[in-house]
N, C-alpha and C positions, 0 to 999 in steps of 0.2 A: 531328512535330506530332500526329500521331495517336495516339501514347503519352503527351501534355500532356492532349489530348482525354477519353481514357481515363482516368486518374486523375482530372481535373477532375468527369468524371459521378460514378465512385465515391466523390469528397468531397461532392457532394451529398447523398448518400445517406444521410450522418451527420443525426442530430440532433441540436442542439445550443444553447447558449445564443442564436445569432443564429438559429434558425429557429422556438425558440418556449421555450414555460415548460420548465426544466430543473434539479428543484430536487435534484441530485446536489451528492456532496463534501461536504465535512469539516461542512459547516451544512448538510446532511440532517438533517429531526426523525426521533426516533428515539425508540422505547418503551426506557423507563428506568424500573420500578417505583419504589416509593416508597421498598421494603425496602432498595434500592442502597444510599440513603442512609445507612441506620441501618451498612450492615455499611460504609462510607468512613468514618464519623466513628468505629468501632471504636479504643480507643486504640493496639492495636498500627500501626493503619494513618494516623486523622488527623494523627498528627505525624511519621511518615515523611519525611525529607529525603538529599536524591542522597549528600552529603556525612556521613551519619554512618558510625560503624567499621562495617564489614562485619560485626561479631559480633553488633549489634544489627539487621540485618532479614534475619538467616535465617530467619524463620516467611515471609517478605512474599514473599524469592526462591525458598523453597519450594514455596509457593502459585504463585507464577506458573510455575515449571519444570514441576510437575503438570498445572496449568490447558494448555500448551503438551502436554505428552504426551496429554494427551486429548482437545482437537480435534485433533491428528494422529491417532490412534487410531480415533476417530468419524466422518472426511474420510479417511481411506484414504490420506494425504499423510504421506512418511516426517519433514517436521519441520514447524512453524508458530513463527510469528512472531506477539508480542502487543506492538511497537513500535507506536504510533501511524502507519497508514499515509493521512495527508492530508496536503497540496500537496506541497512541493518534498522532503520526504522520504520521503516515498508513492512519489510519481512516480519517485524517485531505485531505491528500492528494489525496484520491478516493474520498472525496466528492467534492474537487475542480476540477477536473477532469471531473467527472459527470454533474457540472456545464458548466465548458467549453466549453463539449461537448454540450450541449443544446444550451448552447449560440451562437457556431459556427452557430447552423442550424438555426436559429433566434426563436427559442422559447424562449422562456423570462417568458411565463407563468405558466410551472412549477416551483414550488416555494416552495414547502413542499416535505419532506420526511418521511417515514414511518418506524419507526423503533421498531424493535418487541422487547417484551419483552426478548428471547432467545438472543438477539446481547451481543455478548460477550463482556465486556467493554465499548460499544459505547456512547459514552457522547453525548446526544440530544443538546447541547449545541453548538457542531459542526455544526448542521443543520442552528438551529438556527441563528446562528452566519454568516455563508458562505451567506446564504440565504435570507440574508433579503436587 
């Protein structure tokens, strides 16, 4: 009971959507200059689709393989990721992460995560799932 006790205070602790304004996640306003625009509508980039031959957006996976070596570069971080990281594959992808990392260092016996009531979205399912 005293180890229910204990995690229960530390859940308090959190801030979160039930204890007040919490304008985090994927619909965070965010500075976007204007210029953004002008260089997305570029024609090598506005008509970009998942589905064309791989010979046409070598300049686009270029630009991203670089953009990725230089915030790791400038974050001291040996890789980065420029995948969309909001809701269920956000979440998905910092738990595999967190994993990994463990795993490098050979820990192996964290095995459970603690997820508060306050987590926005967080599907326990994730842990579950990654973790077992």
């Amino acid at each position: 009971m005293e180890l229910v006790r204990y995690f229960t205070a530390l859940s308090k602790l959190n801030y979160g959507v039930d204890t007040g304004f919490y304008p985090l996640g994927s619909c965070t306003m965010k500075y976007n200059p204007k210029w953004h625009e002008d260089v997305a509508q570029l024609p090598g980039f506005a008509s970009i689709h998942p589905y064309q031959p791989i010979g046409s957006v070598q300049g686009a996976l270029q630009l991203m393989f670089e953009l990725e070596e230089y915030l790791a570069e400038i974050t001291g971080m040996s890789a980065t990721s420029l995948a969309p990281m909001a809701g269920a594959e956000g979440e998905l992808a910092s738990i595999l992460m967190v994993k990994a990392y463990h795993y490098a260092r050979g820990d192996k016996i964290r095995n459970r995560i603690l997820v508060p009531d306050s987590a926005h979205g967080t599907n326990p399912g994730y842990c579950r799932n990654v973790w077992v």
